[in-house]
PQR file with spaces between the fields and no chain letter, atoms N, CA, C, O and H, PARSE charges and radii, in Angstrom:
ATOM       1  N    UNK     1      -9.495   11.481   -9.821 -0.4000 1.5000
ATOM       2  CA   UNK     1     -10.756   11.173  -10.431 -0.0000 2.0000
ATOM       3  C    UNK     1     -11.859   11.511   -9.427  0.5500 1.7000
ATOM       4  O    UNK     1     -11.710   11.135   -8.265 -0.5500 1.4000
ATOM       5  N    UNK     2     -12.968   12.201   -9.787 -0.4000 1.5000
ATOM       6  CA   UNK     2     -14.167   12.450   -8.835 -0.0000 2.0000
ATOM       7  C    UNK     2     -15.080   11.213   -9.673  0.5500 1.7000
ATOM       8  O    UNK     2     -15.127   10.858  -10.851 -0.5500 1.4000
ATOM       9  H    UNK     2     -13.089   12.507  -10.732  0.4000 1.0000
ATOM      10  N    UNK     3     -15.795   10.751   -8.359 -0.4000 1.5000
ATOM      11  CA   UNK     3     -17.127    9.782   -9.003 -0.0000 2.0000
ATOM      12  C    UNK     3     -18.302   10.744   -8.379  0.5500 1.7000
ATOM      13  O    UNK     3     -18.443   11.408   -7.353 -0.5500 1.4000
ATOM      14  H    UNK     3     -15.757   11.039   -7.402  0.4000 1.0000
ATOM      15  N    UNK     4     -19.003   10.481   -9.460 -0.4000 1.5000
ATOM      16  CA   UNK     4     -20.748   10.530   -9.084 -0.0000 2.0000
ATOM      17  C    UNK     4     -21.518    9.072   -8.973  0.5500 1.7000
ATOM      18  O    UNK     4     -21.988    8.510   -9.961 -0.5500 1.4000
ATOM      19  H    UNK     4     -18.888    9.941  -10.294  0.4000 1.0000
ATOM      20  N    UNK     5     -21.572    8.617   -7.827 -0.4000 1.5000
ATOM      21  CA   UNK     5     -22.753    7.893   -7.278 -0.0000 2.0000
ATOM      22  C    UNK     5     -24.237    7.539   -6.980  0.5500 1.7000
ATOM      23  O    UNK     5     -24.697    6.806   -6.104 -0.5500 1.4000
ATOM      24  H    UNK     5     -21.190    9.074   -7.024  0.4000 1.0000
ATOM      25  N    UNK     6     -24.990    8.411   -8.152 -0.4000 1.5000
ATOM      26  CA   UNK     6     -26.386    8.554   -7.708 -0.0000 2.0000
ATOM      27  C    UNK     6     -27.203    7.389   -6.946  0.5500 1.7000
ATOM      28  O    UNK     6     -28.040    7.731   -6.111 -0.5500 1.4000
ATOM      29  H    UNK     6     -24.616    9.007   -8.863  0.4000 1.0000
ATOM      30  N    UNK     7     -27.014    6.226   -7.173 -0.4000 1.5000
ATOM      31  CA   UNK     7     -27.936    5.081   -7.338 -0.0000 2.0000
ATOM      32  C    UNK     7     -27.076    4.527   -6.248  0.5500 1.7000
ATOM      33  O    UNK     7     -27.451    3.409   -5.896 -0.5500 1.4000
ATOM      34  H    UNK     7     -26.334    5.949   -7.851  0.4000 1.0000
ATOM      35  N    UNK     8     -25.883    5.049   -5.520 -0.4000 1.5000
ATOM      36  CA   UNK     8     -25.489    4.106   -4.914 -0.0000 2.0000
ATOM      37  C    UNK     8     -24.850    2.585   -4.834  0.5500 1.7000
ATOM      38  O    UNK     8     -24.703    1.607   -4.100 -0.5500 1.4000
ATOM      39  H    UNK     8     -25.578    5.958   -5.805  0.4000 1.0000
ATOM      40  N    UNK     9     -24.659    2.969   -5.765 -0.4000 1.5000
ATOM      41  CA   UNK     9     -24.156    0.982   -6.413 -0.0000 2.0000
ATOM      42  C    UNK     9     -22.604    0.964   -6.108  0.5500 1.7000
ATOM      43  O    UNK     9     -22.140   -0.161   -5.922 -0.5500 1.4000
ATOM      44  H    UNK     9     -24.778    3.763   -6.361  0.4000 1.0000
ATOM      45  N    UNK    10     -21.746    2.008   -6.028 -0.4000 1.5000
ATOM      46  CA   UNK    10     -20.488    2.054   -5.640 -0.0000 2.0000
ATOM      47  C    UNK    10     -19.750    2.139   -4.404  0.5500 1.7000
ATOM      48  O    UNK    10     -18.655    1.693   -4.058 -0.5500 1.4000
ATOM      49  H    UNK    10     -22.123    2.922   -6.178  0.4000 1.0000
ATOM      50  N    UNK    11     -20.867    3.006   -3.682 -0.4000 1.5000
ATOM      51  CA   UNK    11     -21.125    3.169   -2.476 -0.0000 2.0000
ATOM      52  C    UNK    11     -21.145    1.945   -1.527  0.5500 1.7000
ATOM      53  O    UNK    11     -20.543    1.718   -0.478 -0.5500 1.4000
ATOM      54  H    UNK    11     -21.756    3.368   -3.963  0.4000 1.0000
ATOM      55  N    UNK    12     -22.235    1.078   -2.406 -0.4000 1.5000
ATOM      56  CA   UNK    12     -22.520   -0.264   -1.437 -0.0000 2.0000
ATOM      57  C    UNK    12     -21.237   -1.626   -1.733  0.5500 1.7000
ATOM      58  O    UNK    12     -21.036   -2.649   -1.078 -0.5500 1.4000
ATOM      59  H    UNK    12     -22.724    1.262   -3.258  0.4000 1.0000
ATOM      60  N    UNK    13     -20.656   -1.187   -2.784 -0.4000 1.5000
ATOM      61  CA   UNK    13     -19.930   -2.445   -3.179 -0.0000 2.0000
ATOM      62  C    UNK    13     -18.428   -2.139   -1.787  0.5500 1.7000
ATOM      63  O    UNK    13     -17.609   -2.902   -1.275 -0.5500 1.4000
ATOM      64  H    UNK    13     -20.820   -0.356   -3.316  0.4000 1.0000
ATOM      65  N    UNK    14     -18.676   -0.844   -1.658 -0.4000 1.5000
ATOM      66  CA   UNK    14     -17.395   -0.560   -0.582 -0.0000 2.0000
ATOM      67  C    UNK    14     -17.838   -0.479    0.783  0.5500 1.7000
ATOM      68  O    UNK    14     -17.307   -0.052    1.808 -0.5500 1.4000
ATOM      69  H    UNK    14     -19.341   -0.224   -2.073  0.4000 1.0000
ATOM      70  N    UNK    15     -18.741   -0.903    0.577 -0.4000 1.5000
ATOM      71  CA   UNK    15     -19.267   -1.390    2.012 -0.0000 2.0000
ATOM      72  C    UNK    15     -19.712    0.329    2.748  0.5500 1.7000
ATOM      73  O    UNK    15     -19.952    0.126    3.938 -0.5500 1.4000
ATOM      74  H    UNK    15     -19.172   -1.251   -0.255  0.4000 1.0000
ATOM      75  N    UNK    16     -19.840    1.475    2.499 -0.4000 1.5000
ATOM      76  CA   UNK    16     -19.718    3.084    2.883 -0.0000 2.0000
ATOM      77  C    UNK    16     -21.253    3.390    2.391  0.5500 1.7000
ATOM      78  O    UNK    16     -21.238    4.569    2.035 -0.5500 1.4000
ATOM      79  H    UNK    16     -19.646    1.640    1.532  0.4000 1.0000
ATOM      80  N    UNK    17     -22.430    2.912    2.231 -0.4000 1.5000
ATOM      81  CA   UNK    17     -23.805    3.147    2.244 -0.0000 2.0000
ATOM      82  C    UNK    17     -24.840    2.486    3.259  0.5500 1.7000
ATOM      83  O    UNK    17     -24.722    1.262    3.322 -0.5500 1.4000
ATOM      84  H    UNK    17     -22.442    1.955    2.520  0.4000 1.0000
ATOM      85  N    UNK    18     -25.513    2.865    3.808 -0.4000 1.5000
ATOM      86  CA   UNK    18     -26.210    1.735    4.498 -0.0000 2.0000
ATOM      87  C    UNK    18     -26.901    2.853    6.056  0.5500 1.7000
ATOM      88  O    UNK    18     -27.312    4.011    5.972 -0.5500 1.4000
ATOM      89  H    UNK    18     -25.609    3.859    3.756  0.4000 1.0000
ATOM      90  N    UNK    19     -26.822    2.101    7.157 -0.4000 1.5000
ATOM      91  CA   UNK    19     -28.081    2.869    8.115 -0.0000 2.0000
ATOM      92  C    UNK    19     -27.276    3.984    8.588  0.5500 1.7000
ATOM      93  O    UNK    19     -26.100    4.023    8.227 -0.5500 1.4000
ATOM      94  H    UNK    19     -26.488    1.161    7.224  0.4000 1.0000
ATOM      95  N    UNK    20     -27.679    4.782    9.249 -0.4000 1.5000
ATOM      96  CA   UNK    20     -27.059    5.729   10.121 -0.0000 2.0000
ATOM      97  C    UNK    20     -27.953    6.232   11.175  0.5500 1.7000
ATOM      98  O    UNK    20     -29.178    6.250   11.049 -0.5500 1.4000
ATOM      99  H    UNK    20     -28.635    4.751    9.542  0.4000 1.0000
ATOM     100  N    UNK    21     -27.270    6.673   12.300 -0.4000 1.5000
ATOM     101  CA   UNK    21     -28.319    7.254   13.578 -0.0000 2.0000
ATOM     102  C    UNK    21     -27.722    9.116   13.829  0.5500 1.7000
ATOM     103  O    UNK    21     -26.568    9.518   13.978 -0.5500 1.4000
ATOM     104  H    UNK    21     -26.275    6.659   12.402  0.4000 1.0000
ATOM     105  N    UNK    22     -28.795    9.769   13.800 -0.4000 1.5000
ATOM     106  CA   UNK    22     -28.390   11.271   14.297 -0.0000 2.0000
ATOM     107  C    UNK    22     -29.357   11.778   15.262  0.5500 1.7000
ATOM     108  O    UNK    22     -30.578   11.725   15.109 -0.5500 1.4000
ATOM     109  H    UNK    22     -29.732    9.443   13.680  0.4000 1.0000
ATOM     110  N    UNK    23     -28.991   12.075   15.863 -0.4000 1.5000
ATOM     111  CA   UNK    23     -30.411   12.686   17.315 -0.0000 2.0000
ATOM     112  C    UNK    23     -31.490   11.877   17.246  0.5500 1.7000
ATOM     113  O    UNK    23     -32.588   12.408   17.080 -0.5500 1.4000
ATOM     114  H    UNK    23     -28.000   12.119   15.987  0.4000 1.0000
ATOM     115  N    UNK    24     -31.399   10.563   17.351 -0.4000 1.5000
ATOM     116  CA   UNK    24     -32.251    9.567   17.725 -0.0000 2.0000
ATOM     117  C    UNK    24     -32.812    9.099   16.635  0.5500 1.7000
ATOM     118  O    UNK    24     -33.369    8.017   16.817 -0.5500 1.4000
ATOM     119  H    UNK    24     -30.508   10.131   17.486  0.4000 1.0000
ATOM     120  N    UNK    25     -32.895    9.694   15.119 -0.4000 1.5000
ATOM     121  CA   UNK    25     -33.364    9.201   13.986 -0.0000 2.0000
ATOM     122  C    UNK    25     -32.493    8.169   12.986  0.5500 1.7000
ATOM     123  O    UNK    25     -31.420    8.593   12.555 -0.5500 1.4000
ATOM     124  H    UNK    25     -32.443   10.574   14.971  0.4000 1.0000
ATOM     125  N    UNK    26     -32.914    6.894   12.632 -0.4000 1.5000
ATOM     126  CA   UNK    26     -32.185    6.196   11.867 -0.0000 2.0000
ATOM     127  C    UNK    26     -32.888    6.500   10.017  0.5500 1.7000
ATOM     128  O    UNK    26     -33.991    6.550    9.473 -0.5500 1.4000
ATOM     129  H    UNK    26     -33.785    6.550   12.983  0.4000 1.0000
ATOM     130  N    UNK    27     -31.421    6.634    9.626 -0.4000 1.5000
ATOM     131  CA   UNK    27     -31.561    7.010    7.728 -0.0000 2.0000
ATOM     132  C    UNK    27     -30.838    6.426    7.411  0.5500 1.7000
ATOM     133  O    UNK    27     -29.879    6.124    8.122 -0.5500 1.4000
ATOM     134  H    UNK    27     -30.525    6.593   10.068  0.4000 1.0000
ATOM     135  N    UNK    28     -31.025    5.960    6.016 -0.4000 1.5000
ATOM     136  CA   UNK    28     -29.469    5.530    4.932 -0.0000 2.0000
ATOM     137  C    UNK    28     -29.239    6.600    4.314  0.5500 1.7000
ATOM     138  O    UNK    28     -30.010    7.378    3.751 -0.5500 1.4000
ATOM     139  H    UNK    28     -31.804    6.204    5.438  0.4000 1.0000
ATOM     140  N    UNK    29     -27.634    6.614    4.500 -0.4000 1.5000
ATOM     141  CA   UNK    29     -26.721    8.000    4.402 -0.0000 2.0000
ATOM     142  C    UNK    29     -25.166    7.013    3.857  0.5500 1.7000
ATOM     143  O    UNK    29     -25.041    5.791    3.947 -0.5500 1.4000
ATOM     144  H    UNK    29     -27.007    5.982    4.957  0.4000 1.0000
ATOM     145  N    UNK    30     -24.437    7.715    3.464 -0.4000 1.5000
ATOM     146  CA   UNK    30     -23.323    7.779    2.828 -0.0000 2.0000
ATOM     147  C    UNK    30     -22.398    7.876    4.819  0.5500 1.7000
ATOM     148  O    UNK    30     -22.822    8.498    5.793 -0.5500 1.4000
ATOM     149  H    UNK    30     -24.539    8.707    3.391  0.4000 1.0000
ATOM     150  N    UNK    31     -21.047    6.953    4.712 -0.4000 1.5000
ATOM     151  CA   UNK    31     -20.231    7.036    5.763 -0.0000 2.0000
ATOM     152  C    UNK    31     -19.307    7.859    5.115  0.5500 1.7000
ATOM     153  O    UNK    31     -19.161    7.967    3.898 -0.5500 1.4000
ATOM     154  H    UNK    31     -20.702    6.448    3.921  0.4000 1.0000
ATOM     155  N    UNK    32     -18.670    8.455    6.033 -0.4000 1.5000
ATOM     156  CA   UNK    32     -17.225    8.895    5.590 -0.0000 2.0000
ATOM     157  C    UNK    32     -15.843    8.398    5.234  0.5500 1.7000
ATOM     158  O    UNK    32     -14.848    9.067    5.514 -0.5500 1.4000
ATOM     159  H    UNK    32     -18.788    8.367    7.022  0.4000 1.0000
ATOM     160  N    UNK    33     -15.796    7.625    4.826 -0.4000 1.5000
ATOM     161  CA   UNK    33     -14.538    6.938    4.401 -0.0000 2.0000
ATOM     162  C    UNK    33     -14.133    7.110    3.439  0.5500 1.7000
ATOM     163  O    UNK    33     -14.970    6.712    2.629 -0.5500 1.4000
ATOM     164  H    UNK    33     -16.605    7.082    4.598  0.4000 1.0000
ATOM     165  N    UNK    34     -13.227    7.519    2.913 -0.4000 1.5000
ATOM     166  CA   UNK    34     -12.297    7.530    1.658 -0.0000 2.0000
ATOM     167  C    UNK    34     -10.967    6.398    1.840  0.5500 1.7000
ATOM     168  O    UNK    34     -10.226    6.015    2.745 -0.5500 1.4000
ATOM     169  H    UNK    34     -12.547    7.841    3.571  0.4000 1.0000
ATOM     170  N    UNK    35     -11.142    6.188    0.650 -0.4000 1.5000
ATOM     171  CA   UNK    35     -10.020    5.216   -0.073 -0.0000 2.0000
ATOM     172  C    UNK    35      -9.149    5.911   -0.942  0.5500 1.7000
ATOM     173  O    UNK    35      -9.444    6.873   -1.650 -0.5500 1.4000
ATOM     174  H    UNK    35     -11.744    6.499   -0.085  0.4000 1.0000
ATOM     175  N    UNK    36      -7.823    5.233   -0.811 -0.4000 1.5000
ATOM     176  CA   UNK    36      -6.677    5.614   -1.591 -0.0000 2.0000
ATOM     177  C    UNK    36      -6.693    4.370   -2.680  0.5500 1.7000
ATOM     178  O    UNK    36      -6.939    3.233   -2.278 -0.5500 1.4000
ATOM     179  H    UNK    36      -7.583    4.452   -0.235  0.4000 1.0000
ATOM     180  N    UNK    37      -6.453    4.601   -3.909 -0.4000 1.5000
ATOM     181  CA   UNK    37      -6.934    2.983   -4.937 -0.0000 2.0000
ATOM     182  C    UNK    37      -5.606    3.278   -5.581  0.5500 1.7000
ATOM     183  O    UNK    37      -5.102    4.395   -5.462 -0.5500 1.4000
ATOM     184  H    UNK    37      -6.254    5.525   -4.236  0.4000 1.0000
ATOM     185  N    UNK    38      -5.048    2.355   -6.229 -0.4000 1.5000
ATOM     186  CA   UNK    38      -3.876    2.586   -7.221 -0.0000 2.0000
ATOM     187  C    UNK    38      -4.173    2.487   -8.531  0.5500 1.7000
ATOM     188  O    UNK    38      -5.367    2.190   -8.485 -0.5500 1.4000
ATOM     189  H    UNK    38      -5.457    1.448   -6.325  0.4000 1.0000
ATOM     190  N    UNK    39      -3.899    2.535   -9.580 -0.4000 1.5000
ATOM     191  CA   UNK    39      -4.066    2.507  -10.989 -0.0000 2.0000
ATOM     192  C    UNK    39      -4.119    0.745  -11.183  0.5500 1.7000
ATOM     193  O    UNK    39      -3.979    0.293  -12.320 -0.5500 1.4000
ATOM     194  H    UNK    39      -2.929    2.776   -9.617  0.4000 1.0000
ATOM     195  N    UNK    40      -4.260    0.113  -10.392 -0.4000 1.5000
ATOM     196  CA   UNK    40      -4.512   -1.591  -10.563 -0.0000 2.0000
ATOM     197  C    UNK    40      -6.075   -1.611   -9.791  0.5500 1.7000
ATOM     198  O    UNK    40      -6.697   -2.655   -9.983 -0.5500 1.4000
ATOM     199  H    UNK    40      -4.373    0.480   -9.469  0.4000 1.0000
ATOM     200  N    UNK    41      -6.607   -0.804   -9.136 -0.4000 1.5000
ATOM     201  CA   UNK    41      -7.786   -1.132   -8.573 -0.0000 2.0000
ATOM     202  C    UNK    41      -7.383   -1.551   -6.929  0.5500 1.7000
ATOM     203  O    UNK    41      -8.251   -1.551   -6.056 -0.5500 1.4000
ATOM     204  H    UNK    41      -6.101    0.044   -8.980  0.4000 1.0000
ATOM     205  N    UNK    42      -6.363   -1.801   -6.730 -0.4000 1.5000
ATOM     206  CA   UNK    42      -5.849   -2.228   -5.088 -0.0000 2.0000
ATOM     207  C    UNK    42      -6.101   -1.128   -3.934  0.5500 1.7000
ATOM     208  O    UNK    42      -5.615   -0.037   -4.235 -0.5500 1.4000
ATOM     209  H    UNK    42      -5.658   -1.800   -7.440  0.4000 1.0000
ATOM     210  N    UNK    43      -6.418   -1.145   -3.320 -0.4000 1.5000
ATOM     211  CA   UNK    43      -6.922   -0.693   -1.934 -0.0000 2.0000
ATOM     212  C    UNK    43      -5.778   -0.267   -1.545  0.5500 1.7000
ATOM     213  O    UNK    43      -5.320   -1.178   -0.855 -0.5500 1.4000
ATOM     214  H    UNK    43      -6.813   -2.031   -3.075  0.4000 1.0000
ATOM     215  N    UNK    44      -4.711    0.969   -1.597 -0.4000 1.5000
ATOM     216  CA   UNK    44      -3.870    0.848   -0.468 -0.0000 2.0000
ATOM     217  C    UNK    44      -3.909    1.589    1.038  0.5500 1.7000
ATOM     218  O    UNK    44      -3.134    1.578    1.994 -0.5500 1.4000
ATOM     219  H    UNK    44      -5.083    1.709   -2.158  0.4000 1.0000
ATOM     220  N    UNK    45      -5.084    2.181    0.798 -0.4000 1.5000
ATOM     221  CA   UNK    45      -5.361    2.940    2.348 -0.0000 2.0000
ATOM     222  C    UNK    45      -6.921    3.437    2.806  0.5500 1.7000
ATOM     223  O    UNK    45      -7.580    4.170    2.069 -0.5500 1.4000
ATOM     224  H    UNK    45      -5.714    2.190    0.021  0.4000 1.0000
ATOM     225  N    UNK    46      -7.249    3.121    3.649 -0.4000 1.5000
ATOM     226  CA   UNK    46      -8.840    3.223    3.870 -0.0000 2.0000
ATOM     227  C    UNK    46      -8.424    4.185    4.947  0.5500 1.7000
ATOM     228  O    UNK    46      -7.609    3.759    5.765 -0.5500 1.4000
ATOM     229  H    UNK    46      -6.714    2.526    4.248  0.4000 1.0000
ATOM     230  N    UNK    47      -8.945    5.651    5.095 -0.4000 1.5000
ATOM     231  CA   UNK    47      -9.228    6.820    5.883 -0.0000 2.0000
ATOM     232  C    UNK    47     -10.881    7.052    6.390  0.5500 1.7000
ATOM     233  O    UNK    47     -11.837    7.582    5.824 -0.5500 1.4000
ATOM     234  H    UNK    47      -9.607    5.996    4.431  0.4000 1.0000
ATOM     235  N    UNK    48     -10.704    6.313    7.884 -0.4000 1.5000
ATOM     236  CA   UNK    48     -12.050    6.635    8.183 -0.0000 2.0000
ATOM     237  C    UNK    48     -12.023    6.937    9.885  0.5500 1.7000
ATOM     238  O    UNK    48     -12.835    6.717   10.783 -0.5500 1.4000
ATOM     239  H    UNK    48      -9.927    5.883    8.343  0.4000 1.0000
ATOM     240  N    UNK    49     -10.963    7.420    9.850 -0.4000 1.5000
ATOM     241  CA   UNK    49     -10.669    8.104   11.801 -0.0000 2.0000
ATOM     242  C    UNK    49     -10.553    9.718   11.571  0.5500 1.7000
ATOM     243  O    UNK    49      -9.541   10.219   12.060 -0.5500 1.4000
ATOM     244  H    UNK    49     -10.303    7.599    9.120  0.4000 1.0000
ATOM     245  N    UNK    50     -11.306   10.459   11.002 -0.4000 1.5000
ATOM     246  CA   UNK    50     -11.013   11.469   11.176 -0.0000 2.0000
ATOM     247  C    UNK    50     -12.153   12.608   10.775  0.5500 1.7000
ATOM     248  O    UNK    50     -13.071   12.203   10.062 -0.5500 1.4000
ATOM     249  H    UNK    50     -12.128   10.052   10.604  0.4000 1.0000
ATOM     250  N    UNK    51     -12.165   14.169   11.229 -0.4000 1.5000
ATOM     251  CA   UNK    51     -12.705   14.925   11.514 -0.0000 2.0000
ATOM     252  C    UNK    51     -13.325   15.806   10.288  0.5500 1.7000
ATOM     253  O    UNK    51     -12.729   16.883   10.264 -0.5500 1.4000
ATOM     254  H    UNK    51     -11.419   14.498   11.809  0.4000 1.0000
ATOM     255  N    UNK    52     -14.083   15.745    9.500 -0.4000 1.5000
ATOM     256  CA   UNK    52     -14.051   16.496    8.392 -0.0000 2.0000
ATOM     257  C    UNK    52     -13.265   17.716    7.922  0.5500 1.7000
ATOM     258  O    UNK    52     -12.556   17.763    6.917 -0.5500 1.4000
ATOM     259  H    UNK    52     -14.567   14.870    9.519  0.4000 1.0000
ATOM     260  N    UNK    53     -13.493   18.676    8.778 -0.4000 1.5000
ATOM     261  CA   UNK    53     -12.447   19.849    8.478 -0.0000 2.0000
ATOM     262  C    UNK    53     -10.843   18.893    8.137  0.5500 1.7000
ATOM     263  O    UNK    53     -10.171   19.389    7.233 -0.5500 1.4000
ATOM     264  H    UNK    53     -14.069   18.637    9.595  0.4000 1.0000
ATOM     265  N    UNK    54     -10.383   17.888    8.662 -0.4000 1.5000
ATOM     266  CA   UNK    54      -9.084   17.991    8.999 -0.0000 2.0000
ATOM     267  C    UNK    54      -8.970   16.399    7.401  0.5500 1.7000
ATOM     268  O    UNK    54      -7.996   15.833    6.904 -0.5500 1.4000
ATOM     269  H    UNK    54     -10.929   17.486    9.396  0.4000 1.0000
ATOM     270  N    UNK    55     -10.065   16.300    7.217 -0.4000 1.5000
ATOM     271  CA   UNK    55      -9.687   14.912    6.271 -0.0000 2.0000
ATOM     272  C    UNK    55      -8.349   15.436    4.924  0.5500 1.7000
ATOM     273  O    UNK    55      -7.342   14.923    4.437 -0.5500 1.4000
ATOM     274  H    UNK    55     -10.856   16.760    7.621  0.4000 1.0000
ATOM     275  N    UNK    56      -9.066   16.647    4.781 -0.4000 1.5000
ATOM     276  CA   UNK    56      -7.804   16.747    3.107 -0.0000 2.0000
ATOM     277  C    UNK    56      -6.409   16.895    4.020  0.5500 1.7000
ATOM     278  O    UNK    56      -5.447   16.987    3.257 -0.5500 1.4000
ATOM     279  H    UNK    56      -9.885   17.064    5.177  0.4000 1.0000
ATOM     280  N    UNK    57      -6.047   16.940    5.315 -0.4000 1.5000
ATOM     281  CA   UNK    57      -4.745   17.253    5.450 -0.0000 2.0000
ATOM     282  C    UNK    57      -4.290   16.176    5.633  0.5500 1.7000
ATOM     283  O    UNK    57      -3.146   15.975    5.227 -0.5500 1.4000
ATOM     284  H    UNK    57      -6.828   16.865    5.934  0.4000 1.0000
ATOM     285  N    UNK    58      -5.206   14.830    6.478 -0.4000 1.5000
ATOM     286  CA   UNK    58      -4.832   13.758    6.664 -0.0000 2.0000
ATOM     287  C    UNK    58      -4.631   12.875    5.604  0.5500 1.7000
ATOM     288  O    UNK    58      -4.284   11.701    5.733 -0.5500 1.4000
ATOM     289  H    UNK    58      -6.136   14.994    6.808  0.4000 1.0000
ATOM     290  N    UNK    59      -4.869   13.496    4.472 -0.4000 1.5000
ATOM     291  CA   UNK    59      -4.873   12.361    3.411 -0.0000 2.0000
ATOM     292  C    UNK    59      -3.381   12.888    2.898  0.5500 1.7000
ATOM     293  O    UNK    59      -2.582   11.964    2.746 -0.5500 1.4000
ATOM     294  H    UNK    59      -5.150   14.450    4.367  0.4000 1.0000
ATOM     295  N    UNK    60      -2.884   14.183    2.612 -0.4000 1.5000
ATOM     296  CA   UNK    60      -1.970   14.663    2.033 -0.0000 2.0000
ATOM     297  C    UNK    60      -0.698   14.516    3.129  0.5500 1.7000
ATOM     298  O    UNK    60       0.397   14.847    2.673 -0.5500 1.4000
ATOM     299  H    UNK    60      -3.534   14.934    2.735  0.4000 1.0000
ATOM     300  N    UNK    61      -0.718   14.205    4.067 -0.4000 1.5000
ATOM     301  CA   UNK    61      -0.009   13.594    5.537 -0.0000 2.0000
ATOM     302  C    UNK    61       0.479   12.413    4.534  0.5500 1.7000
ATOM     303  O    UNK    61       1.577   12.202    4.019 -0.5500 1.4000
ATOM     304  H    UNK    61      -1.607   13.936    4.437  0.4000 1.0000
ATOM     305  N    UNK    62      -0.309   11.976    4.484 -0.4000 1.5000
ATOM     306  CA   UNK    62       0.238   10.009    4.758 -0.0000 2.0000
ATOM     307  C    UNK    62       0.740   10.095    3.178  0.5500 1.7000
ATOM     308  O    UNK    62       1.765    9.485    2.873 -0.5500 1.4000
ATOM     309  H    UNK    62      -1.201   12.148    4.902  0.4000 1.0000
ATOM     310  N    UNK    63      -0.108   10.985    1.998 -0.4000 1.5000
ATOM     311  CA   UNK    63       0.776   10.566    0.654 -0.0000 2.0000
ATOM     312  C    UNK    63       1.997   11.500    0.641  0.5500 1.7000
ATOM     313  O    UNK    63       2.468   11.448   -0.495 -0.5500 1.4000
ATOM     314  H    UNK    63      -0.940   11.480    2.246  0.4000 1.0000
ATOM     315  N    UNK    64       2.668   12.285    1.373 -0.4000 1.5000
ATOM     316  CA   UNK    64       4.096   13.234    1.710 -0.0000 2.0000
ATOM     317  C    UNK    64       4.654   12.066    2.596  0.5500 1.7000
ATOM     318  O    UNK    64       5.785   11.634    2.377 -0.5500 1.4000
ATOM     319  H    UNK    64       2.285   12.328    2.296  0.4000 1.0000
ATOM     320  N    UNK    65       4.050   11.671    3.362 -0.4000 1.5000
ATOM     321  CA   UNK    65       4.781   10.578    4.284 -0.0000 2.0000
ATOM     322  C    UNK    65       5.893    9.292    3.833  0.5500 1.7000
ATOM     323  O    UNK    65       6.355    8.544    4.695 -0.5500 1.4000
ATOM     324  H    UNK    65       3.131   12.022    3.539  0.4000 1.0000
């Protein structure tokens, strides 16, 4: 499933919206974290240690795993 988030309301309920700092400027920006959810709504894996280029392999890692 892809979501669209405009308003941010999904964003914030997962705690992944809110301040951010880049070359000395603070913005609200979107974090990088992805979640693995099951067809019950349960949380079974939060992915947020890793490198963008390398996120789709790390996710397909742990569900082959």
């Amino acid at each position: 499933m892809l979501l669209a988030d405009e308003t941010h309301q999904v964003a914030e309920q997962f705690g992944v919206w809110g301040e951010k700092k880049f070359m000395g400027k603070t913005y609200d920006g979107i974090h990088r974290i992805s979640f693995l959810i099951d067809e019950q709504g349960k949380i079974l894996k939060v992915f947020d240690k890793f490198k963008t280029g390398e996120h789709h392999k790390i996710v397909l890692e742990y569900l082959q795993g």
